[in-house]
N, C-alpha and C positions, 0 to 999 in steps of 0.2 A: 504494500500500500504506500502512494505515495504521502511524502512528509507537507505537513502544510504551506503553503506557501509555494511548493515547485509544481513548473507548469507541467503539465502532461504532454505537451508537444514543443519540440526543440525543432525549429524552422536553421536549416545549415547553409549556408549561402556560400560558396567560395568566387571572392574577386580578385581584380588583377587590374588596375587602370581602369576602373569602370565608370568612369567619373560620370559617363552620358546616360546611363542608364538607373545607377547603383539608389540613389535617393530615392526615385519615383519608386521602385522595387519595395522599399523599407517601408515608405508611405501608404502603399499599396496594403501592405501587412496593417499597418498601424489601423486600416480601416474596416477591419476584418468582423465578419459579424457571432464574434463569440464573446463570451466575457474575459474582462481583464484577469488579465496574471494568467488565461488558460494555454498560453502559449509565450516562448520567448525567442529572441533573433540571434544566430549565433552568426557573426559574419568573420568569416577566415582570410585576412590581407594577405596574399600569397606574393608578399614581394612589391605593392603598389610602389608606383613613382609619382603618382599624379596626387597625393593627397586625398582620394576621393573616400576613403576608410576612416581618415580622421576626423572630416566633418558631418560625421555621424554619431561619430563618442558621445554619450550621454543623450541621445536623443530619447525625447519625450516620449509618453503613449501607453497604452494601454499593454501594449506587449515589451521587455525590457529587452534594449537591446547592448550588445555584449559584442568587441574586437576583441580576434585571435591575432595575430602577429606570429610569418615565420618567412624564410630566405624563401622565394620562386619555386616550386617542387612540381607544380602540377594541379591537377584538379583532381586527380585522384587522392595523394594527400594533401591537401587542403579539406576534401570533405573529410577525411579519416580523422585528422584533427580537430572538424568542429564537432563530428560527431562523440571524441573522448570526451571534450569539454563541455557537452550538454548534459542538460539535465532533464530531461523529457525522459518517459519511457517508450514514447515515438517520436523517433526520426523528420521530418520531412524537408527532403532536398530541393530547394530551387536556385536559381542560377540569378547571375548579377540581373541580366538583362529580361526577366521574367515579372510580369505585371500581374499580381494576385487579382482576382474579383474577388467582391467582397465574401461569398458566401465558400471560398474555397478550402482555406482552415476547418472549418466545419464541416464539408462533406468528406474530408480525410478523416475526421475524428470521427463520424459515423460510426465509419468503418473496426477502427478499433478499439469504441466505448464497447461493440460486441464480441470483441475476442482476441485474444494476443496470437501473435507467430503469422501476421499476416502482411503483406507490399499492398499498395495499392497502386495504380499509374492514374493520375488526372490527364485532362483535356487539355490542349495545348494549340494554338491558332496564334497566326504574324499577326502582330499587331499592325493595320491598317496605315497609322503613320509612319511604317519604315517601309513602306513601297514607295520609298519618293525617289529610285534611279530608275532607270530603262529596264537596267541588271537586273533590280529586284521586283522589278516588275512581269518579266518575261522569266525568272526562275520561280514565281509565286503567285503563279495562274489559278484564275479562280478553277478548281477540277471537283468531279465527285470524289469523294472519299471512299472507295471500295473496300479497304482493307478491313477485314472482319476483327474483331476487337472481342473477348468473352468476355461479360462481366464478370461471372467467376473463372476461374482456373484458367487467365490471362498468359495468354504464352510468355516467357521472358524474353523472346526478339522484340516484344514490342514496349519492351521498357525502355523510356529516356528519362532520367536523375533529372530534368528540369523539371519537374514537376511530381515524385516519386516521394511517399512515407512508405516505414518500415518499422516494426518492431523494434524499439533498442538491439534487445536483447539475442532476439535472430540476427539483427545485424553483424553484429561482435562475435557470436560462435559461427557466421560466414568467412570471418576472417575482415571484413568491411570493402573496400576497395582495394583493386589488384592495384600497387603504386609502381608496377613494374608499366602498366599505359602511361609515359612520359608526353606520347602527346594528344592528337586529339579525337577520340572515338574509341568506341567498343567498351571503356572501362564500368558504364550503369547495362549492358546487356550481359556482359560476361559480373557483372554481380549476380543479377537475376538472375541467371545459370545456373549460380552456385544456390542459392536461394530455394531456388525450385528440386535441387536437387538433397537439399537440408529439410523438405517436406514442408515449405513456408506457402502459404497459398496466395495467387497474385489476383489482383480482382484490377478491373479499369469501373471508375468513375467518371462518368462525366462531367457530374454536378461540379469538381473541382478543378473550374477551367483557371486558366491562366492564359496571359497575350505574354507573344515574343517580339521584344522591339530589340532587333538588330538590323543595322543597316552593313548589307556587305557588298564586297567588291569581288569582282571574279578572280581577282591575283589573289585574293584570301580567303575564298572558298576551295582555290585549287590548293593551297599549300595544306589545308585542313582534311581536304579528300586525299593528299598526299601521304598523310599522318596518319589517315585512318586507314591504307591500304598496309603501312607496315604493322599496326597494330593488329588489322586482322590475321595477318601470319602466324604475329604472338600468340593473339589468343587461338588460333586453332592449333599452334603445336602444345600448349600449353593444357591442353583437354585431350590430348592421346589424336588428333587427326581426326576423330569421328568424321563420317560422310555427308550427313546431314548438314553438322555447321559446315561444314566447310561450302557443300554446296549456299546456304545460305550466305555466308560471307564470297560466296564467286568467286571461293579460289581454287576448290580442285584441281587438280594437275591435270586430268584430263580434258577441262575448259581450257589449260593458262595459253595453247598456244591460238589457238581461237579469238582470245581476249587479246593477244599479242600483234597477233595481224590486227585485228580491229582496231585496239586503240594505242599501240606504242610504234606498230610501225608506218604510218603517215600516210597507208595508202586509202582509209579513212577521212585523214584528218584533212590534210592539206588539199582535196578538194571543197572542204564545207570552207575552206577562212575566206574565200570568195564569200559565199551564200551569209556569213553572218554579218559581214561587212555591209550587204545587201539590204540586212535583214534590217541591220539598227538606220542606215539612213533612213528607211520606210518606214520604221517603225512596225515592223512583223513579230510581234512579241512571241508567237505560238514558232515560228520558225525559229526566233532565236533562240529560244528558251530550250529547242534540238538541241540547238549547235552546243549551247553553253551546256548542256548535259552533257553530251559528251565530250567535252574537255574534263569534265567535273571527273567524269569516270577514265578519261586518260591521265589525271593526274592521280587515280586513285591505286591505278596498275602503276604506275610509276611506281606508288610505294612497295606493291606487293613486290617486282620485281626485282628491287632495292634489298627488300625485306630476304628473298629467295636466296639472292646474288652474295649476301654477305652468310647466312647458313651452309 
């Protein structure tokens, strides 16, 4: 039982220069529709330069909010760190650039006022004001959303940590985050894995939406998709090679060279740098938004092959 006073949920935030996003994030929390002290903000500086962690110390509100300080590690340890230093007996991860609705703290606590040892994944949608390039316009087309989602016994591919509570206590005997992901992707699906395979059950909520306000560049999606091709390597050697993940992470050996001509060896590429160049003076967002996927995913074989090349 918890001790008077400590909240039940420990909201973990790891940033990095997040000075454009980070406040409205916190604010977002502050306006949260549960009662005071049932939750508190743990925010993990992971090395900032820009100040944007400090002008937050001591901020007001109904939920207390709390600086971690430690040298650049990652976001795998940075969450691992806010999560020792919480006090919640649930978890919940969101990311700097993540905008709570009000009612999102509470549809995660739903979930586990009924019963321990359980993830949940909320809802997750760009927030409207960061479609202000071409780029993120044509990469963040309005589409249906086909991908099936269980509310209960939620697969673990379709876990993202921006928006993810968890049992303290499952958390910890998972081991928490692999901090061996230095950079960027797989480390909240390869948690789930472990998670689902500790007997933890995953459930998706809707009710606990959040907006994503990034605005990016395609030289910084690609370096990201870069990052996430060598991490998929990791994690698939790192799980014995099973065929499943690997087929889900698209790296199979008997796809790589398929994927090789496709997207490393240019006989692909270098006919589309015409067609996008085409695309943006017209303004063809549905064609550019091809093209720029598949740059996305030849920067993404780039990593795996990187990842290959040094094994």
């Amino acid at each position: 039982m918890q001790g008077t006073g400590t909240p039940r949920v420990s909201v973990v935030i790891p940033a990095r220069n997040a000075g454009a996003t980070l406040r409205r994030a916190v604010l977002a929390l502050q306006a949260q529709d549960v009662a005071p002290g049932a939750f508190e903000v743990v925010i993990v500086d992971d090395g900032s330069t820009d100040g944007s962690c400090d002008a937050l110390e001591g901020l007001g509100g109904p939920a207390p909010v709390r600086i971690v300080r430690q040298p650049p590690q990652g976001r795998a340890a940075a969450r691992n760190r806010g999560a020792r230093d919480a006090r919640g007996s649930v978890l919940l991860f969101l990311d700097a650039d993540i905008w709570a609705a009000p009612g999102l703290v509470a549809a995660h606590l739903a979930h586990h006022s009924g019963r321990p040892g359980l993830g949940v994944q909320g809802r997750l949608v760009t927030h409207p004001d960061s479609l202000v390039t071409f780029f993120m316009r044509a990469t963040h087309r309005v589409a249906l959303d086909i991908t099936r989602r269980r509310r209960e016994g939620l697969s673990p591919y379709h876990v993202i940590t921006r928006n993810f509570s968890v049992d303290a206590a499952a958390f910890h005997r998972a081991g928490g985050f692999d901090e061996g992901f230095r950079g960027y992707g797989w480390e909240d699906i390869e948690l789930a894995y472990r998670l689902t395979r500790d007997g933890v059950v995953l459930r998706y909520e809707p009710a606990a939406l959040a907006h994503h306000h990034h605005v990016q560049t395609l030289d910084d999606l690609r370096e990201k998709m870069r990052q996430a091709g060598e991490g998929a390597v990791y994690f698939w050697r790192k799980h014995g090679r099973p065929w499943r993940l690997g087929l889900f992470l698209e790296i199979l050996p008997g796809l790589l060279p398929v994927k090789w001509l496709v997207y490393r060896s240019g006989v692909v590429t270098v006919p589309l740098m015409p067609v996008l160049r085409l695309a943006e003076r017209l303004g063809l967002l549905a064609v550019a938004g091809e093209v720029y996927n598949h740059l996305l995913w030849r920067a993404y074989y780039e990593g795996v092959f990187a990842a290959w090349k040094r094994a």
